[in-house]
C-alpha positions as CSV (number, residue, x, y, z in Angstrom):
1,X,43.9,215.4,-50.5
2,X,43.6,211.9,-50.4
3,X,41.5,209.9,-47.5
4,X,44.7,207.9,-47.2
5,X,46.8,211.4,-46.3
6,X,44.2,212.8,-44.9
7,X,44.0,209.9,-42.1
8,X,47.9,210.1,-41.6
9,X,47.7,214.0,-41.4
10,X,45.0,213.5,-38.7
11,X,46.4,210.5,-36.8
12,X,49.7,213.7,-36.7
13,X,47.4,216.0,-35.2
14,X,46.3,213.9,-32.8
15,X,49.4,212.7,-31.4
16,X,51.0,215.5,-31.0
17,X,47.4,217.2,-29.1
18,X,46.8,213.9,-27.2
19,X,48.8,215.2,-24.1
20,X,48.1,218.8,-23.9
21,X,45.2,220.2,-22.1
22,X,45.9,223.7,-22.9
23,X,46.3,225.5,-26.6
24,X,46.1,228.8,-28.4
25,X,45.0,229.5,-31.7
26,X,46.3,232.1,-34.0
27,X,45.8,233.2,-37.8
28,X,49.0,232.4,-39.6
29,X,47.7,234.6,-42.7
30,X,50.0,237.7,-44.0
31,X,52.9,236.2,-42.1
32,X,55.7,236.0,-44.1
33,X,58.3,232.9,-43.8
34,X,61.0,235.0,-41.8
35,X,58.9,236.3,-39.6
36,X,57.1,232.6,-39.1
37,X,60.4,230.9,-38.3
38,X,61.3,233.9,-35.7
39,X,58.2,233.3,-34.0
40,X,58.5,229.7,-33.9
41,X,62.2,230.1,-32.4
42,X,60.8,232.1,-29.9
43,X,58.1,229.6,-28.9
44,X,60.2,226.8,-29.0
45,X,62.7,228.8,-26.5
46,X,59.3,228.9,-24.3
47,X,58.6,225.2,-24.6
48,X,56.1,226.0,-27.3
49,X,55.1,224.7,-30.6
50,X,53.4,226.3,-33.4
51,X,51.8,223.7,-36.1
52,X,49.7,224.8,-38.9
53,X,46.4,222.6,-39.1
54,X,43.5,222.0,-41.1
55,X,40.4,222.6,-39.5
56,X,38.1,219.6,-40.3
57,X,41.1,217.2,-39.1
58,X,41.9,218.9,-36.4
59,X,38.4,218.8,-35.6
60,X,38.9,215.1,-36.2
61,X,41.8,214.8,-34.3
62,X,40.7,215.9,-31.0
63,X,37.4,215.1,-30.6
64,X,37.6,212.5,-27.9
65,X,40.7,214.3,-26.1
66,X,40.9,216.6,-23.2
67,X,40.8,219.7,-24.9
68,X,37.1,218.9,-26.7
69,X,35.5,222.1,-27.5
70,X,38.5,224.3,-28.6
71,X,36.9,224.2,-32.0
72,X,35.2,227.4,-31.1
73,X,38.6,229.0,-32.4
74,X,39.1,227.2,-35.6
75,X,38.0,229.6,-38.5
76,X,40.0,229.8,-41.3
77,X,43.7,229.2,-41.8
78,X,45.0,228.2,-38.1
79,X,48.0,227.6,-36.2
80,X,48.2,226.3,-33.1
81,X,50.4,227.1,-30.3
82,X,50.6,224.0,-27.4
83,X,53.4,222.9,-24.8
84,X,54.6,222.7,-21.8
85,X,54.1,226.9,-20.8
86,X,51.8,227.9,-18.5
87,X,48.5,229.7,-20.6
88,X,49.0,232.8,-19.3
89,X,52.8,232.6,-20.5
90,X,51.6,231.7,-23.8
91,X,49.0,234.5,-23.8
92,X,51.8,237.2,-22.6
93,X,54.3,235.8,-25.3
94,X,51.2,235.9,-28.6
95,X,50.8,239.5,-26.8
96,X,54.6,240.5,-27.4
97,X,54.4,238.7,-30.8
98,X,51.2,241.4,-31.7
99,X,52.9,244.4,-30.7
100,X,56.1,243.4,-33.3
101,X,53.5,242.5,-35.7
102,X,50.2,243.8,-36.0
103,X,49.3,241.5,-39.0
104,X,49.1,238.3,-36.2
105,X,45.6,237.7,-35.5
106,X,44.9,235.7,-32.3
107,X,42.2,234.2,-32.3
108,X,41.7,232.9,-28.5
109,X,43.1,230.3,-26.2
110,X,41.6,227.3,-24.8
111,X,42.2,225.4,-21.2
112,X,40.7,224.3,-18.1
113,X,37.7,223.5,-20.5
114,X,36.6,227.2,-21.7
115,X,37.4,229.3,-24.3
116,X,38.6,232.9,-24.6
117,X,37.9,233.8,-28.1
118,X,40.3,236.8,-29.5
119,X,42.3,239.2,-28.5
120,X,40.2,240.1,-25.6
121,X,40.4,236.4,-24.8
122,X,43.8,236.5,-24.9
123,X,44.6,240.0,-22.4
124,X,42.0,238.6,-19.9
125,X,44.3,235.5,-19.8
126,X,47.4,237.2,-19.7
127,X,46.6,239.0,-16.6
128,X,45.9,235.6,-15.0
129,X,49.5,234.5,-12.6
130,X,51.2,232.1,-13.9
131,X,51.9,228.2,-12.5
132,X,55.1,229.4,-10.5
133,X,53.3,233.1,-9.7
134,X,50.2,231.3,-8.5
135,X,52.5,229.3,-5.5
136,X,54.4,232.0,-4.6
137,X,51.3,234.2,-4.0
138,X,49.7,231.3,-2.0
139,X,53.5,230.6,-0.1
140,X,53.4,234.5,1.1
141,X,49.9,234.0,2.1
142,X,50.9,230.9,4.2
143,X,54.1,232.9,5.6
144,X,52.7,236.1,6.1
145,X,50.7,235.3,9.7
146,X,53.3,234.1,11.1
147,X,55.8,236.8,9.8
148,X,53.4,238.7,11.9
149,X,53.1,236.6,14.8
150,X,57.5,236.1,14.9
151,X,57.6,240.4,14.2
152,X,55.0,240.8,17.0
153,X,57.1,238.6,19.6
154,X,60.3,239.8,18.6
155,X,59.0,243.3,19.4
156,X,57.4,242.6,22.5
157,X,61.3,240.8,23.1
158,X,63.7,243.2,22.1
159,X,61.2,246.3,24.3
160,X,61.2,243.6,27.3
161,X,65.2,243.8,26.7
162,X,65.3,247.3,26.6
163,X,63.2,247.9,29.8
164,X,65.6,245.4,31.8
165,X,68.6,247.1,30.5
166,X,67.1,250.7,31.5
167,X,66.4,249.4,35.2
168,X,69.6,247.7,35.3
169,X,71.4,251.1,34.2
170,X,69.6,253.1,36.3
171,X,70.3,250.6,39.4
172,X,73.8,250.9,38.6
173,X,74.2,254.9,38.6
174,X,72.4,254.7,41.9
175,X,75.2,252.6,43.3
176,X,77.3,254.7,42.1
177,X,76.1,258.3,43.3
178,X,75.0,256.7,46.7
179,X,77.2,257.4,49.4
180,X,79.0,255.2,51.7
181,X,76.5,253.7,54.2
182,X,76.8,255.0,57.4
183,X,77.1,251.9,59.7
184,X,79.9,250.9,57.2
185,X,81.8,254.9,57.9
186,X,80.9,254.6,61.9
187,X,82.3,250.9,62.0
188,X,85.9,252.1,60.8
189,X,85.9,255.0,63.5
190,X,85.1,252.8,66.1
191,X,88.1,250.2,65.4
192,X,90.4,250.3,67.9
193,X,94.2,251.7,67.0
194,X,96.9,249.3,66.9
């Protein structure tokens, strides 16, 4: 390859990794071309791309970027997988992709400025909550003292409730099984006949 090629190939590379600061890196050998186009259509349903580099200009590419020191995962023939997915989205989706096909080797993923190197790398990740997982988990956190505090008063309220009712119940069968007052009985003997 030219220097010429070589220089557009790496200017490529670059643009398309200047944005990113997240990426995983798999080993494209032994997949045949069907099976590379399925993956790719199911990465790209994710957000995802998959591009095929060469390591030197990759190297290259990204050296003054944010995601300087992924190199770690460049050995070999490598693909890598970048876009808009959370990392542990991309780590559960190159999981799903090795149980159809135990050929794919992953090689690690790369973000937040460290590296988890193979497939280890890659299951530690995917256990990690996602973006959208992540806010709900803090949201209940928020919600859940004051869940308690509202269950706690409405408690207290509704057994507050239940106590009035039970007096007012009980005030009312007294009324009724009380007999006439006396004064009331003695008051209406006493009248005088018309």
């Amino acid at each position: 390859m030219s220097k010429k090629v070589k220089s557009v190939v790496e200017r490529e590379i670059g643009s398309r990794l200047k944005d990113i600061d997240s990426l995983a890196v798999i080993n494209p050998r032994g997949i045949n071309a069907i099976k590379n186009n399925q993956i790719r259509r199911r990465l790209r349903d994710k957000g995802l791309r998959m591009t095929v580099v060469k390591n030197t200009l990759a190297k290259r590419a990204t050296a003054k970027s944010r995601i300087d020191g992924w190199e770690k995962l460049l050995d070999g023939p490598s693909a890598v997988i970048y876009g808009t997915a959370s990392i542990s989205a991309v780590a559960r989706l190159l999981l799903d992709e090795k149980k159809l096909d135990e050929k794919i080797e992953l090689r690690g993923l790369f973000f937040d400025g460290e590296v988890y190197v193979g497939e280890e790398g890659v299951k530690q990740v995917s256990k990690m909550p996602t973006r959208e997982e992540a806010i709900g988990i803090i949201i209940a956190c928020a919600l859940s003292p004051g869940k308690k505090l509202a269950g706690i008063f409405k408690g207290q309220a509704s057994k507050i409730a239940s106590i009035i009712k039970t007096i007012e119940e009980k005030a009312k069968e007294r009324e009724a099984s009380a007999p006439a007052p006396a004064a009331a009985v003695a008051a209406s003997e006493s009248a005088p006949a018309t």
